[in-house]
C-alpha angles and dihedrals in degrees: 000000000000131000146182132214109221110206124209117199096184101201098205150006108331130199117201101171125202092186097257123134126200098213116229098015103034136037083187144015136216110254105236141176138271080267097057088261132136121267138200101194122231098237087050091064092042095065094043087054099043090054093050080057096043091050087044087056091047091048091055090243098176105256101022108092110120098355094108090070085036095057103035104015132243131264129202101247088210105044086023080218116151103231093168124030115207138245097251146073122195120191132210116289118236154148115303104268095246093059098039095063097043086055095042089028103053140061084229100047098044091049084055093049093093094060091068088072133069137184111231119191129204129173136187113255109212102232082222110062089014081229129125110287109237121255092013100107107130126188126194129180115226134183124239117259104280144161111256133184128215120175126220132204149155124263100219134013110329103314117213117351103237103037100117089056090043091052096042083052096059103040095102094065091066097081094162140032134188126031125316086032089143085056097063098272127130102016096174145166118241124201139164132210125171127257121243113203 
């Protein structure tokens, strides 16, 4: 069965929520793994990609009518059932292998771990007095810019013949991953290589 390796070379602060606070000092935390580390979830990326697909379809791009709903499947918007599943599984983006047990492995690794994470604060200004707004202060924990490493396969059998090019051909038009992407978190690179068993 092949596979790709889609690399991620996130280029600032990212934010990947989980939808935990940390009461006084956080709003939101960073979702991290079962080492402490950062994060970017499968089905995050999915959908990234499947919308680079979808916009590509929409474009007229020639061979991509249709292969949005081929490659990652289709869902009734009113019932949110799944009637066809797609051709492709995404993992969990994280840190290279290498990297990621020397940081949860090692006393050294483990003591540098915090530095991976930052606090960043935002707070409503009232148009009026041009001041801080009371009660507005906002505080969200972002990772440091990384490489991370997500792999991609089919589900069954070997899926459409040419998805590996398809994909490779859209991956400019993800500009962003993670949350507050339209804020100016998570500007990344995404590139794919093949696998070799």
């Amino acid at each position: 069965m092949r596979s790709a390796r889609l690399h991620i070379e996130l280029r600032g602060y990212w934010h990947s929520g989980g939808g935990v606070g940390s009461g006084a000092v956080a709003d939101a935390l960073v979702q991290r793994d079962s080492g402490g580390l950062p994060v970017l979830p499968g089905r995050h990326l999915k959908g990234l990609l499947r919308e680079a697909v979808a916009a590509a379809g929409v474009w007229q791009w020639p061979g991509y009518e249709g292969l949005a709903a081929t490659l990652f499947g289709e869902r009734d918007e009113e019932t949110e059932t799944v009637p066809a599943a797609g051709a492709l599984r995404v993992s969990d983006a994280t840190l290279p292998s290498e990297t990621a047990a020397w940081l949860s492995g090692t006393e050294d690794g483990r003591a540098l771990r915090p530095g991976l994470f930052r606090i960043l604060h935002s707070t409503a200004v009232d148009p009026e007095s041009g001041t801080a707004a009371k009660h507005t202060l906002r505080g969200i924990e972002v990772s440091v810019p990384l490489a991370l490493e997500a792999r991609i396969a089919p589900v069954k059998g070997e899926g459409p013949a040419d998805w590996e090019e398809r994909l490779k051909e859209v991956l400019p038009l993800i500009r962003a991953v993670g949350a507050q992407r339209q804020r100016g978190l998570g500007r990344a690179v995404l590139s794919l290589k093949e696998e070799t068993a």
